[in-house]
Structure formats: C-alpha cells, structure tokens
N, C-alpha and C positions, 0 to 999 in steps of 0.2 A: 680584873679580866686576865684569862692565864692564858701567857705568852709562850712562842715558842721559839727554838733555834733550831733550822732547816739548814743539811748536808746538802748537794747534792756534785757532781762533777759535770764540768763542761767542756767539751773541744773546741766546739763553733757552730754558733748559732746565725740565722739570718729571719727576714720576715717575711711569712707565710705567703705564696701566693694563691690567690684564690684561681678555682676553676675558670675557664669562661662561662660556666655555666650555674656559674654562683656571685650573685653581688649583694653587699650588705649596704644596705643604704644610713646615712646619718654618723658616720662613725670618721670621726677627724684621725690621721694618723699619726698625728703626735701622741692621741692616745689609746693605743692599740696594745702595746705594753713598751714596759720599762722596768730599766733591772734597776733602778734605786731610790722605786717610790714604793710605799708600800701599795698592797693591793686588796680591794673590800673582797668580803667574801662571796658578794652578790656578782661579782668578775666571774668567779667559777671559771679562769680563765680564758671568757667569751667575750667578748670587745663591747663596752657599754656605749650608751648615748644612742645606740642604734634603734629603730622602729619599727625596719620592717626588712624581712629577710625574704629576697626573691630567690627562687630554687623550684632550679626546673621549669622555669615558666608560670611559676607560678608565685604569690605574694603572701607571705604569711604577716601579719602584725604582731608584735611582739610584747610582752608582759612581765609579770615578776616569777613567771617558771621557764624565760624562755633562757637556755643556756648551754645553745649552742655555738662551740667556738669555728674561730675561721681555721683553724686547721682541719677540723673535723667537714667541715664544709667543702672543702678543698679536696675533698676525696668522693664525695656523692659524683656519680655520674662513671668513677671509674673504670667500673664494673669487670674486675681483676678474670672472674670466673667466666666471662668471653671472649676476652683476650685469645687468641688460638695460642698453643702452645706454653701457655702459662703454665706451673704446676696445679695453678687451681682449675685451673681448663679441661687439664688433663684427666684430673679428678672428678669432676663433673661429668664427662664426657665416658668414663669407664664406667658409672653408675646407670648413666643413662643407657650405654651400649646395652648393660646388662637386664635391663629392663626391660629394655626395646624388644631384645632376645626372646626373651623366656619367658614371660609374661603376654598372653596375645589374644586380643578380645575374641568373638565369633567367627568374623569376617579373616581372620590373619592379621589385622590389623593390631599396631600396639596397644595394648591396653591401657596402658599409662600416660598421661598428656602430659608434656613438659613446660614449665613457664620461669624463663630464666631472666624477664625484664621488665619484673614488676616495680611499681616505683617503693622505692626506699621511706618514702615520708608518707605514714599512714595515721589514722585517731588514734586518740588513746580508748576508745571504743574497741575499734579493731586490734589493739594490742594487745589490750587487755579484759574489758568489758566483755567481748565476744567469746573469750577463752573461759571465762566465769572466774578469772584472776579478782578474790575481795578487792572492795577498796581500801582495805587497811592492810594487802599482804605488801613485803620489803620488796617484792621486786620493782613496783609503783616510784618508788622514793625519785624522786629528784635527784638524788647523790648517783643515784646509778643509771641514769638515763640520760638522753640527749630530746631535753623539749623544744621547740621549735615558739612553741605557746603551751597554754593548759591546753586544747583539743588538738595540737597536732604535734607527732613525735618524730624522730627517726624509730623508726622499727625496730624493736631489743629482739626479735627471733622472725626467721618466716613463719611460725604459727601464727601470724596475726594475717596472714592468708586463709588462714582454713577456712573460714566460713564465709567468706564471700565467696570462694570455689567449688566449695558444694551447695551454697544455694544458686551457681548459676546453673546445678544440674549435673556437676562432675560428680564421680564415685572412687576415681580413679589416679591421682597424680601425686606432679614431684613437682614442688615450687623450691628455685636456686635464687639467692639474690646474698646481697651487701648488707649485714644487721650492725648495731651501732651500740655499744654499752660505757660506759667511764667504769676504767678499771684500774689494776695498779701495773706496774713498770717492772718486765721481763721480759725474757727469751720465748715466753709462751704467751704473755696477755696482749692485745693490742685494742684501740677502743673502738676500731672497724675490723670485721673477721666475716666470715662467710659459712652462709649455713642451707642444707638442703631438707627440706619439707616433703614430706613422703605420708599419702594419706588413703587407705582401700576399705571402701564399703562394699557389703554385703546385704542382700533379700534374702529371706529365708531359702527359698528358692537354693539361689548361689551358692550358700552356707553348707547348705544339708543335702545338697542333689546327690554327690556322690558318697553317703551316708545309705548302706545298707539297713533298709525298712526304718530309715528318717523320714519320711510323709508325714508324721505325725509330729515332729519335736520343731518347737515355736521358739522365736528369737528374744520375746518377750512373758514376764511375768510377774505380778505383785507380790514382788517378797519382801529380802531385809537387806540390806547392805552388809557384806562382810570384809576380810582382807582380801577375798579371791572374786569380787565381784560386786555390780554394780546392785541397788534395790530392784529392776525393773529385767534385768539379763537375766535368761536360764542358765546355770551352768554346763547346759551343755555347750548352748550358745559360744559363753564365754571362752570353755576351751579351745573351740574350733577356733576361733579368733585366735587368742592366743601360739597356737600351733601352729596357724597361716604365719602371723607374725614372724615369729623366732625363726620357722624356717628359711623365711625369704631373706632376712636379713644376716643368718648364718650361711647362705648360700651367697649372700652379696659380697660379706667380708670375705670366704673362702676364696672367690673370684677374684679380688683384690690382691687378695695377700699369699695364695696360693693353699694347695691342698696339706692336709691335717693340721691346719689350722684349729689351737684350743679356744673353746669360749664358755662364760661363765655370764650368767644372769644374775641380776642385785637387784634384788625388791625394791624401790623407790618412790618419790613422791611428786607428782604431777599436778597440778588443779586442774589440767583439762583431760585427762586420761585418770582411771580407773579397773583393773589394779595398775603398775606401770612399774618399769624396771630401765636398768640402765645395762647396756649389753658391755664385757671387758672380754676381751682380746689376748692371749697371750704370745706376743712378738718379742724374738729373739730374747727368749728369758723372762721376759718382765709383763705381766701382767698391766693392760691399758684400755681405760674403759674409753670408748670411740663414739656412743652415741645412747638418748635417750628414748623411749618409746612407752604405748600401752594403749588400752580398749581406750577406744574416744569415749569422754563423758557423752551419754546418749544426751544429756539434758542441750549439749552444745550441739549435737544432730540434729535433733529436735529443731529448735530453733530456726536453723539455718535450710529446714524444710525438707529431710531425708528421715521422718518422723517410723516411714517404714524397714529401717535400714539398720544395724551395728558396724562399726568397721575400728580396724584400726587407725594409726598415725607415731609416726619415727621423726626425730629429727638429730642431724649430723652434722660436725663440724668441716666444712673442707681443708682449714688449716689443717688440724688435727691428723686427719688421714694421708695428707702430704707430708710434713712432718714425718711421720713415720715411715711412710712408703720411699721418700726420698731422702730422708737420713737430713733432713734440713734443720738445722739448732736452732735457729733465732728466726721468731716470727715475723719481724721487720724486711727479711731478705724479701718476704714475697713482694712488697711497694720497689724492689728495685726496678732502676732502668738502664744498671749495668748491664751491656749485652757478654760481660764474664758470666753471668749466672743466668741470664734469658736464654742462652743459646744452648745450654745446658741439657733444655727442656724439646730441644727440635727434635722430633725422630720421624722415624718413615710410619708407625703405629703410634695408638693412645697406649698400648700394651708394654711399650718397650722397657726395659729394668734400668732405672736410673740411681745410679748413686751423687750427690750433691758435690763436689769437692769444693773445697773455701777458697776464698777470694783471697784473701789474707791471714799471717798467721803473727803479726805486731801483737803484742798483749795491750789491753783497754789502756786508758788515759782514764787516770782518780784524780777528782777533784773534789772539794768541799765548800756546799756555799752555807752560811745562814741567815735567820733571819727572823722578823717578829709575826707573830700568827696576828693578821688583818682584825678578827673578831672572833666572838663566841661562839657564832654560827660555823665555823670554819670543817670542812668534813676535807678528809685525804683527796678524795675525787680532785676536789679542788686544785689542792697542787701540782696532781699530777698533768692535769688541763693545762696548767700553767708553764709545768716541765714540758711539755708534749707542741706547744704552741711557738714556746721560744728555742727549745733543742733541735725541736723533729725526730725526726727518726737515727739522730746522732746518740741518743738515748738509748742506752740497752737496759739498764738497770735502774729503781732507785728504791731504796733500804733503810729500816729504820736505826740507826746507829746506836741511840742512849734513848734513853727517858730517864726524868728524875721530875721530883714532884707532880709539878703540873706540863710544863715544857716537855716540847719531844724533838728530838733532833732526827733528820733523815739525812742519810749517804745515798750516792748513787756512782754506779759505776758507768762511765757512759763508752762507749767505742766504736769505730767507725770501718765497716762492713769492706769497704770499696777502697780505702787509702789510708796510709799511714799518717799517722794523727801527731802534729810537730807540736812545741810549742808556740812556735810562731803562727802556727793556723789559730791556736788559741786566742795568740795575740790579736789577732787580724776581728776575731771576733768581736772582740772588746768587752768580753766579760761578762757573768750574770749579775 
C-alpha cells in the first residue's frame, strides 16, 4: 500500500463548535479527531460513529456516503449574504437593486422575484438529476461534495433550484444562498462560498413581440443539434435568447464595475444549458471571468412544466465579485467577526466605493507536518477536510511540496488574518 508524508504548517488549532442549530448525535469526543493517530480514509475528516445528523430541524440518517464534517456544519444556517452590511450583502443587494430597476413586468412591478433563504440541504435529484447532470459525470464524485446520505446533500450550486421554481409557475428570478464543495486550500477556494441563480423565460409571444413582421417565427422546431443551438430551437429563437442574455448581464457587470467596462464571451460547457459560455471581465488590466451562463436545455423546461417556453439561466459567484470590487485577497476574511474589517463595509449606500485595507501586515507562520496516507482509497479532499476541521480558518494555504515514487508530501502556509501569530500561541495549541 503506498504511503505518504504530509507538510503542512500550524499556528493554533482548537475544536470546532458546532452551530445551535446543528447537532450530530452518536459521536464520543475523544473521537472527534487527533493529531497522533492515524486517520481512515472513510473519516474524510467528518466525525465517525455518528448515525444521525440533525440540521435545521430536521433528521437525516447517515451511511457510507455520508461525509459531512462538523466544521462544515457549523457554518449551515449563517447565511453571510443577509447579514446587512457584509460585502457579500452588499453584493447581493447591488444585483438585486439593479434588477429591481430595469427590469419591470406589466403592472410596474419587478419582474424578477428574489429567494435569498432557501435551505441549503437538498436531493441529490435536485442537484443533480433535475439539471440532467449523468450519473457517471465528476461533478457526482463523493470527493467533491458534501453528502449528508446517498439522497440528501448540501447543495454544490443554486442550480439545484431551478426546477422546482419554475415548476411552481415562476419565469422570472434570482435564487441567492450558501453552496458547499470540498476543495483545495487558498486565498480564493473555500468549501462554503455563495452563489446567485439568475433564470428568464420566454413565450413566443415575449420573444418576438418586438420583432418587426415576427408573427410568424416559432420558438420551436425538429432539427439537429449543432454548436450554436439546441435539436428543437429555431435559430432565430436561439439568438434572441442569447442577445437578451449577454445584454442583461453586460449591463449588470457595467453597473457594478462602472462604465467602459471590457467584456469577452468564452464558449463553454454546461449539462443544463445549450450553447453556454462563460462571461470574462477585464478589471484593472487583467482579464477575469465572473460568471457562467447559456440557453436552458429545453429538455430540463420541459420537465419542470414550461413545455411552452425557451429561456435563459446565469449563475455567479459573490465571493468572486467581492473580491474584486473590494480589492479583498483572501477568501476566509469574508467568515470574519473582526469588526476591523465588518465595519469596513458600513456606508450610508449599497453603492458606496470601498477599498479593503488589511488587518495586519506580520508575514504567515511555515510550518511542516507529516504523516502516513490512512489507505488506498485516500483522495486530497480528504486532507484538506482534515486540515480545515483542525486549523479552521487559521489555514490560508496548503501545497504540494515533493513527490517521489508513490508518497506525496504537502506544505502549507498557514497565517492569521486578525493577530500576530507567536510561537507561543503555537505552543498553547499543542501541536498537529
């Protein structure tokens, strides 16, 4: 069995408290973890012996996919993006402004319905089933998701909203919430992040009203599927879609980021959109793509009972757009409850121009830990679950240092946002 030796640095660690509104039943704390036993790979850094995970009020029973840890749990419920004044708030709220605006059904009213407090724990149906994600594609994996059980997940994207919102009859909205992935350890990845759900259907009617001598051009037709369009779309259809699209959302960013803003479209791949593209931005120099989009597969309309309908669907990161808007480095700042950097965000408007300034300017603390790889089965996710559960968010980095045959070593850079990092606070930790 091929073993490894694991890098990583530590400042100081403590143990995880859970939400009030999270309790894991069954789980002794003597073994919740420990820096000097080894650890199976079925840990995945999620507290064994456990049965049943209550969340939200509600009871899930637990299996051999379930592998969700109590850190990860310990953030459900926090809901950063309604927080008033957060940057992620802030972000939210400038999107929605702009929607609210410019967008405005018959009556005056907003066209767009906003749903910012969906729960976080949905099927793996809804995550994935309903979006026509195979059962054999990678996003599926276990390694990359947080299971609750086989049938219930934390949610990898708000698309696992779409089709229950348009089958309750919407055409029209923006779903904001808390998505949940196991990733790797940086300034940009985190395994909780936030993301906004943006989805507009169209009747032919809609589509082609203001379409001089359009009475006659149909949103549907038996054709062939190409790179520019679905088997069942017209292309005229398709364009009009498409041109809604791009527009709204290069009017969004423009709003955002201010005028002569450059932007560039990148063909890409989607399983629930058809064709689809990835929008890039270029801010202060540097070209940065902000978000994904494209024509809804009709086949997922269909379904969901809008059988007479094409529309699009976009979705965005709000770290991402924070981050840049606010000049913020390290994605862990957004969990803080430093009011140095809360207060940061208070202004008299959601509009107001904020630059970030740092908290501290100590350089990280390098440490190196290693260690034997538990088992065959062992996937990085793994560790990082492990790193994430016992560091927290004292963790900024962790990096692969060497490899040589089978063995892989990881480094990590860890450093501490809010306070200078002694050794004696190391001390105090007692060590990975």
């Amino acid at each position: 069995m091929a073993m490894l030796w694991k890098f990583m640095r530590v400042a100081k660690y403590s143990k995880t408290a859970l939400s009030p509104k999270v309790r894991v039943r069954g789980i002794p704390t003597h073994s919740r973890h420990s820096s000097s036993k080894s650890v199976p790979s079925d840990f995945a850094a999620s507290a064994p012996c456990s049965n049943t995970v209550e969340l939200l009020g509600k009871s899930y029973p637990q299996d051999d996919y379930s592998n969700v840890t109590e850190k990860i749990l310990s953030k459900v419920g926090k809901n950063l993006h309604n927080r008033k004044h957060h940057p992620l708030w802030l972000i939210k709220e400038q999107v929605k402004e702009h929607f609210y605006k410019h967008y405005l059904g018959r009556r005056g009213t907003p066209l767009f319905s906003v749903y910012d407090g969906l729960s976080p724990v949905v099927t793996v149906q809804q995550n994935f089933d309903s979006l026509l994600i195979p059962q054999n594609h990678a996003s599926r994996r276990k390694e990359d998701n947080y299971y609750l059980n086989r049938d219930h997940m934390l949610r990898a994207h708000t698309s696992a909203h779409q089709w229950d919102l348009i089958h309750s009859g919407l055409d029209a909205f923006l779903a904001v919430g808390d998505v949940y992935r196991r990733d790797t350890i940086d300034n940009t990845h985190y395994p909780v992040f936030h993301q906004m759900e943006g989805v507009r259907l169209f009747s032919c009617h809609e589509l082609f009203s203001s379409i001089k001598d359009g009475e006659g051009l149909q949103l549907f037709e038996q054709g062939h599927r190409t790179a520019h369009k679905q088997e069942c779309h017209t292309m005229e259809a398709v364009r009009l879609v498409e041109f809604n699209l791009k527009q709204v959302l290069t009017k969004l960013m423009t709003h955002i980021f201010g005028d002569g803003l450059q932007v560039r479209w990148v063909d890409c791949y989607f399983p629930f959109t058809h064709p689809s593209f990835e929008m890039e931005i270029n801010f202060q120099g540097e070209w940065m793509e902000v978000l994904g989009c494209g024509v809804m597969e009709q086949q997922l309309v269909n379904s969901a009972g809008a059988q007479d309908k094409i529309g699009w669907a976009f979705g965005l990161g709000l770290e991402r757009l924070a981050m840049i808007l606010y000049d913020i480095p390290d994605i862990r700042l957004f969990w803080s409850e430093d009011e140095r950097f809360l207060k940061q965000f208070i202004g008299p408007h959601i509009w107001q121009k904020i630059k970030f300034q740092p908290l501290s300017r100590y350089p990280p603390l390098i440490n190196d830990i290693s260690f034997w790889l538990p088992s065959e089965t062992y996937c990085q996710n793994d560790f990082y679950d492990l790193v994430r559960t016992i560091g927290g968010d004292l963790i900024e980095k962790v990096v692969l240092l060497d490899e040589f045959a089978h063995p892989k070593c990881r480094g990590g850079v860890y450093t501490h946002h809010w306070r200078l990092q002694l050794d004696v606070e190391q001390d105090k930790g007692g060590g990975l």
